[in-house]
C-alpha positions in Angstrom: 112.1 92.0 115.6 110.2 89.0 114.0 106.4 90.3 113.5 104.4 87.6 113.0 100.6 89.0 112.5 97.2 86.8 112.3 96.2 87.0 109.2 92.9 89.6 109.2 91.1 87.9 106.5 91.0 84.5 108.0 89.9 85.6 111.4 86.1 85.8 109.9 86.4 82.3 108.9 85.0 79.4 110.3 87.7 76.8 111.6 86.4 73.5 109.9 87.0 70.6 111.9 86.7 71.4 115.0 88.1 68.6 116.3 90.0 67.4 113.7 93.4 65.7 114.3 94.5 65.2 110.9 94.1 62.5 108.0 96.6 59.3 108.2 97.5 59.4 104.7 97.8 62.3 102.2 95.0 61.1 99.6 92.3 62.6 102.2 94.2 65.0 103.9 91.9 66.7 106.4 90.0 70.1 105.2 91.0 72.7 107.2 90.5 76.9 107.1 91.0 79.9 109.2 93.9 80.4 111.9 93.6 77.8 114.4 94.6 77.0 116.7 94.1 73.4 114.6 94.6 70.3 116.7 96.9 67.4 115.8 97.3 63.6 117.4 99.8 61.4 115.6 99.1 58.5 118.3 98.2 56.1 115.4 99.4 57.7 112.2 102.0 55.7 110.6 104.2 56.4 108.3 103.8 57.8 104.4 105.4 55.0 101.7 108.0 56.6 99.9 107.9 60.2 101.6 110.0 60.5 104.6 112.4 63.4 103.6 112.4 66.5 105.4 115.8 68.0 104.1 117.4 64.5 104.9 115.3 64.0 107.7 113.0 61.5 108.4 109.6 62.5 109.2 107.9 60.1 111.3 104.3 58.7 112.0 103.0 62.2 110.0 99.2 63.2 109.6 97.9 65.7 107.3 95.9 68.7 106.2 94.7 70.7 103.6 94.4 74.3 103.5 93.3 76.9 101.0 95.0 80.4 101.3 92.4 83.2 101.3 95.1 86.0 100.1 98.2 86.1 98.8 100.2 86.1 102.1 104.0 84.8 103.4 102.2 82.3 105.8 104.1 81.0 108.9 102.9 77.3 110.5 103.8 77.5 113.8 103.6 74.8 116.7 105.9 76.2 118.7 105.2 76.3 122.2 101.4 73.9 121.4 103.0 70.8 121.8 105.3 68.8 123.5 106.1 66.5 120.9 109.3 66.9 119.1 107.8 67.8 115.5 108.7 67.9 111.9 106.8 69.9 109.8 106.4 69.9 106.0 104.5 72.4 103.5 103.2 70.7 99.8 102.6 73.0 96.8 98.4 71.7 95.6 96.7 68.5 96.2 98.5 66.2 94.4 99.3 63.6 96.4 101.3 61.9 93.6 102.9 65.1 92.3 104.2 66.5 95.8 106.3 69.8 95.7 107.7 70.5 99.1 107.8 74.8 99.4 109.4 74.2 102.9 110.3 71.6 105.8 111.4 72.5 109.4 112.4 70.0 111.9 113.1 71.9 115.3 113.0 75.6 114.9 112.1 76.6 119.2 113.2 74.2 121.8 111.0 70.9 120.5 108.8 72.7 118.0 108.2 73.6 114.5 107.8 76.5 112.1 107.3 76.5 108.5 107.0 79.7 106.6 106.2 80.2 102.4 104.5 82.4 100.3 101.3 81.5 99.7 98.7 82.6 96.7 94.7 83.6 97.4 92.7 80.8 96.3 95.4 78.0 96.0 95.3 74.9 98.5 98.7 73.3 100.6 99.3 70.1 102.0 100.8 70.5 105.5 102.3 67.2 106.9 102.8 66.9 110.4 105.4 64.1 112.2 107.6 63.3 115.0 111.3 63.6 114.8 112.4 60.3 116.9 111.4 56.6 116.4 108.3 55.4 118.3 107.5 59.6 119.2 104.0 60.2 119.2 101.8 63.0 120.5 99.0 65.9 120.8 99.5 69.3 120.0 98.2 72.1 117.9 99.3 74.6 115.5 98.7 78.0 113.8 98.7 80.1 110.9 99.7 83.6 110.6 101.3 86.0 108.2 104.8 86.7 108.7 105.4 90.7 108.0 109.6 91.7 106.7 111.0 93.7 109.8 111.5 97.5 108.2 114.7 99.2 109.2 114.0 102.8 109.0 117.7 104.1 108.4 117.9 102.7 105.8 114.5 101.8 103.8 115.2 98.4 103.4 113.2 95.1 105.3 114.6 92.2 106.4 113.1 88.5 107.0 114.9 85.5 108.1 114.1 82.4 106.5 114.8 79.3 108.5 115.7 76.6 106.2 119.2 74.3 106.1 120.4 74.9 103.1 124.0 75.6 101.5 125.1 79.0 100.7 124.0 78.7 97.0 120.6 77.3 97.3 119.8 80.3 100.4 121.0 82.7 97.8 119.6 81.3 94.9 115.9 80.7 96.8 116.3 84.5 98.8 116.1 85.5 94.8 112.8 83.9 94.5 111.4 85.7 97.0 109.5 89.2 96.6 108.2 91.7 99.0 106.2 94.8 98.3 107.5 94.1 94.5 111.1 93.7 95.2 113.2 91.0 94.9 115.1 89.6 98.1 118.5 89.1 98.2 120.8 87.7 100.9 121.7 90.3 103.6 124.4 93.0 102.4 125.6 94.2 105.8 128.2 97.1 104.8 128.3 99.1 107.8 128.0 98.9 111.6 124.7 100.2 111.9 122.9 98.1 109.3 124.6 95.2 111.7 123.3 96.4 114.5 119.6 97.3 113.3 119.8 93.4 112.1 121.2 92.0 115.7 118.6 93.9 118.0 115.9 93.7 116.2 115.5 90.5 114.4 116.3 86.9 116.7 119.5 85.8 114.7 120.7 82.4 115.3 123.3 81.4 112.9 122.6 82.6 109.3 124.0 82.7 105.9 124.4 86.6 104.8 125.5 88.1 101.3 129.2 87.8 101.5 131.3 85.2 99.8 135.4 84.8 99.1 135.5 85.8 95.0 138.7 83.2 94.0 139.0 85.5 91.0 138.9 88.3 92.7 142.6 90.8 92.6 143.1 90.9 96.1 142.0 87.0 96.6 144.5 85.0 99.2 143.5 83.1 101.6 142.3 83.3 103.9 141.0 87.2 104.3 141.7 88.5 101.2 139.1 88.8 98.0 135.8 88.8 100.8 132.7 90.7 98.9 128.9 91.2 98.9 126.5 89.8 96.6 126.1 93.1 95.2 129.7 93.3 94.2 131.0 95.7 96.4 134.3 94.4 98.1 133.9 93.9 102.2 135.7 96.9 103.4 133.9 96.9 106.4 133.7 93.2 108.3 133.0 91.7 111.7 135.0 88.6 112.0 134.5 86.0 114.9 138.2 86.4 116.6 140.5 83.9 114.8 138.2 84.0 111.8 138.4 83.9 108.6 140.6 81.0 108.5 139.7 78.8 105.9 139.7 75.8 108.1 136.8 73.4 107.8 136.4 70.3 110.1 135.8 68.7 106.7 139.1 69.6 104.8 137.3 71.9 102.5 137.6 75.7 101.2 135.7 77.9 103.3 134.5 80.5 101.2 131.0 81.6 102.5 130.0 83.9 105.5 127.4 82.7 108.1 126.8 85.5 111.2 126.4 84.4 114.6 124.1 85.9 117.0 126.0 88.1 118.6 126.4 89.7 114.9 130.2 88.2 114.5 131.0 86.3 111.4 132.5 83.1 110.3 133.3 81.7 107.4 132.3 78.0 106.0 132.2 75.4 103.5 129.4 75.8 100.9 127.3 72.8 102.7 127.7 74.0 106.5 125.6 71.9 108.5 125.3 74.3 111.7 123.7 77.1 109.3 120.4 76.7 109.7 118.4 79.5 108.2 119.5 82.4 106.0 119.1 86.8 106.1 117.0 88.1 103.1 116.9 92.2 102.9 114.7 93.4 99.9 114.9 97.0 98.9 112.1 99.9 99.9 110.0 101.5 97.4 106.8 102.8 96.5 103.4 100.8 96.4 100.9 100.1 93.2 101.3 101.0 89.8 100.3 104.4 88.2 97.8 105.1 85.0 95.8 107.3 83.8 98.0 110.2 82.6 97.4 113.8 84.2 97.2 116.5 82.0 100.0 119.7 83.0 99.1 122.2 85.7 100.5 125.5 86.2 104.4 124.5 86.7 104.3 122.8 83.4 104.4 119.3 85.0 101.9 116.7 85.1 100.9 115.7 89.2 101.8 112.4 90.0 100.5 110.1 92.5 102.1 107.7 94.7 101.9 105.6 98.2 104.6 104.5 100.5 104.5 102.2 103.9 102.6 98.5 103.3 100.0 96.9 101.4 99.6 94.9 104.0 95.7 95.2 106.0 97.0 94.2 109.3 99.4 96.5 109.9 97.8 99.3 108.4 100.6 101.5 107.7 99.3 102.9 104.3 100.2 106.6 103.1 99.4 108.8 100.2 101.1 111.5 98.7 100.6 113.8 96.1 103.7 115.6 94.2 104.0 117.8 91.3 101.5 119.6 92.4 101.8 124.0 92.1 103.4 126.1 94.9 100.9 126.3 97.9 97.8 125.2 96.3 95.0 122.9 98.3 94.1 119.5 97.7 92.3 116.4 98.5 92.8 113.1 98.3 90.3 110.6 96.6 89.6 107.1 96.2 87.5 104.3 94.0 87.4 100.7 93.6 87.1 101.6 89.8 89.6 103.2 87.5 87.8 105.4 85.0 88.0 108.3 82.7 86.4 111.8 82.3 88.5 114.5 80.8 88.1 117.9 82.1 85.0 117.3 84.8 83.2 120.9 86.0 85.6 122.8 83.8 88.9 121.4 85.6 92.1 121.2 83.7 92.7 117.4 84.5 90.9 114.1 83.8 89.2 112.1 86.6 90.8 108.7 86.4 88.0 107.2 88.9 84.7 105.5 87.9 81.5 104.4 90.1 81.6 105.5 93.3 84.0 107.6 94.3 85.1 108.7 97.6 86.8 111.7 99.2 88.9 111.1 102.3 87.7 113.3 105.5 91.2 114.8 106.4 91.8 118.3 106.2 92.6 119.9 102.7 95.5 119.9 102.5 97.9 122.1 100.9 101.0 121.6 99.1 103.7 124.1 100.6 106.7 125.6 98.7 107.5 121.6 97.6 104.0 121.2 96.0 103.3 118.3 97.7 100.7 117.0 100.3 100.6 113.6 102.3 98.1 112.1 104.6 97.8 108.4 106.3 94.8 106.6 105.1 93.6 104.1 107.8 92.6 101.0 106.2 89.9 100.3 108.8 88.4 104.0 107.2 88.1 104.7 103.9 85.6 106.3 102.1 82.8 105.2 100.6 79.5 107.5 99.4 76.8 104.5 100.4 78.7 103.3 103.3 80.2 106.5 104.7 83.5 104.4 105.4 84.4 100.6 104.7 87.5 98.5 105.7 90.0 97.6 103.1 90.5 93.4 103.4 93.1 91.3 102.1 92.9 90.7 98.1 91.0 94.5 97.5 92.5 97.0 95.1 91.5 100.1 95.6 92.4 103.5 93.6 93.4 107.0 94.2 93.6 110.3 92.7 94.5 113.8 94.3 92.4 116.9 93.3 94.5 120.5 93.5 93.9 124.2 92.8 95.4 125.7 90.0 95.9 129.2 88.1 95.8 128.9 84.2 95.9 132.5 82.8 95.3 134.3 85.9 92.4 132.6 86.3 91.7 130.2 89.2 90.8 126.4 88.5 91.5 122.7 89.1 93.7 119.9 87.7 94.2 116.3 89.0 97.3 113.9 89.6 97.3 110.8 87.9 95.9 107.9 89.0 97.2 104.8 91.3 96.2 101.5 91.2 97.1 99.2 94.4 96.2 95.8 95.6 95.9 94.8 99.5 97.1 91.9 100.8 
């Protein structure tokens, strides 16, 4: 399912521009911040000189805005359903009106309307260009910004975004590359078995996009037209989903057809390179841990050094954040701990570990913990909650990095002490 979520940190900020409709040409774009909704009125724009491209498409009559990005967030511009225009919409990299670099262009995404989505860094400012799709169109509407949140599959650890864009099967894999989530690279879709296929078609609103799989001409078992199919991983396609009557290398163009698109109902086709009916493209990046570790722990009891680490999303809104300690001896207690300074005290009260926190540091209010025969210990840590000695609890917001530690019991010599995990470093967005 297709989670887009208001971005938290812009809700506190004024909208600027109340009743702004949007500046006529791009040199004074209109200032705008927060989530919207932002009203637009093309009724006497007219057109930019020189800039009517929108992936071959003519954007007409367009007005503009600026806006600055208050976190580093994959930011959807939506209109969908605010107007009844027929839109285009365009997204510019700065404020260079002489140096545009268009990060995305959408012409009619839902019905008549218009998203846009890109990845946008805290503190930089975007151009967004608003226009009509037919001659003489004009109109009112308004539009939105929110931050668009990868769909996790939880068989298999992996989340999944689909980017809607019209482009060939080389520049969707090559610009699914370019994108990163939770530190990982995405990748066009790998869909190797029936349940990864079905995950994708119930739960995220396919229409018709390009996914991992390609004819190799090179490859041993390559005829035409089913033979030599594999994944962008390089595994062969042993298991596949073909549209009845497909593959069947038979473009209306004359041209190989050497590229799989997926229809909604989760069949496949394949097409040329440039297929004009695929519209958008599945991305899938890989699961894995969140932050980076310092600090290193001294060895406890087993002989091994405790290890922090955290698991779910950095991401404030949806507040699925987890911290677990491993390592750790046999059944011993814990706690968890947290600082918005690393730091460095070897041995504290006459533990065998080094506190890798500095200033204020705070101890989260669950229940020790203990570690069990796995010597390990988790708890969720609710981002609207975490400790703080002034405060008693803050809210983590987009931007913050925050850092953790876990405190255990431990035996040295018979004798009963203390050692710490290392420390963990992460940053909220």
């Amino acid at each position: 399912m297709r989670r887009s979520i208001y971005l938290l940190a812009l809700a506190t900020l004024t909208v600027s521009g109340a009743f702004a409709q949007g500046a006529d040409d791009c040199a004074n774009a209109q200032p705008i911040s927060g989530l919207g909704p932002h009203p637009f009125d093309n009724t006497s724009a007219t057109p930019t000189p020189g800039l009517s491209d929108c992936n071959g498409l003519p954007v007409r009559k367009d007005v503009w805005f600026l806006w600055t990005a208050p976190n580093n967030a994959r930011v959807t511009v939506e209109v969908c359903g605010q107007t009844s225009l027929e839109t285009r919409v365009a997204v510019y990299d700065g404020n260079d009106c002489n140096n545009l670099m268009q990060l995305a262009c959408s012409a009619i995404d839902c019905n008549i309307g218009s998203n846009v989505r890109f990845a946008a860094a805290a503190g930089q400012q975007y151009l967004i260009r608003f226009g009509s799709r037919s001659v003489g169109s004009t109109g009112t509407g308004t539009f939105t910004l929110s931050e668009y949140i990868p769909a996790l599959n939880p068989n298999n650890g992996r989340y999944y975004e689909l980017v809607d864009d019209n482009l060939s099967w080389t520049q969707a894999r090559d610009r699914a590359a370019d994108l990163v989530w939770l530190g990982q690279p995405g990748r066009l879709a790998v869909l190797s078995d029936q349940a990864d296929l079905d995950w994708v078609v119930n739960n995220l609103p396919v229409g018709r996009p390009w996914v991992g799989l390609f004819q190799d001409t090179t490859h041993p078992q390559y005829s035409e037209p089913d033979g030599g199919w594999v994944w962008i991983d390089g595994t062969d396609a042993t298991f596949t989903n073909w549209f009845p009557g497909e593959p069947n290398n038979n473009a209306a163009n004359g041209g190989a057809e050497d590229y799989a698109e997926m229809f909604g109902s989760g069949q496949w086709n394949d097409a040329e390179e440039n297929h004009v009916n695929t519209t958008s493209f599945l991305v899938e990046y890989a699961g894995g841990g969140l932050g980076s570790n310092y600090c290193a722990a001294n060895p406890n009891s087993t002989g091994a050094a405790g290890s922090m680490g955290a698991d779910g999303s950095p991401s404030v809104a949806l507040n699925d954040f987890n911290l677990t300690a491993s390592g750790l001896p046999a059944n011993s207690f814990g706690f968890f701990i947290t600082s918005r300074q690393q730091g460095f005290a070897p041995t504290p009260g006459g533990s065998q570990g080094n506190l890798c926190l500095g200033g204020a540091v705070g101890r989260f209010q669950q229940q020790i913990v203990n570690s069990g025969p796995a010597g390990e210990f988790t708890i969720p840590a609710d981002l609207t909650a975490f400790p703080d000695p002034a405060l008693g609890t803050v809210g983590v917001l987009p931007g913050d990095t925050w850092n953790f530690q876990a405190w255990h019991r431990d035996a040295v010599g018979g004798s009963t002490t203390s050692n710490f995990t290392d420390g963990l470093e992460v940053t909220f967005q």
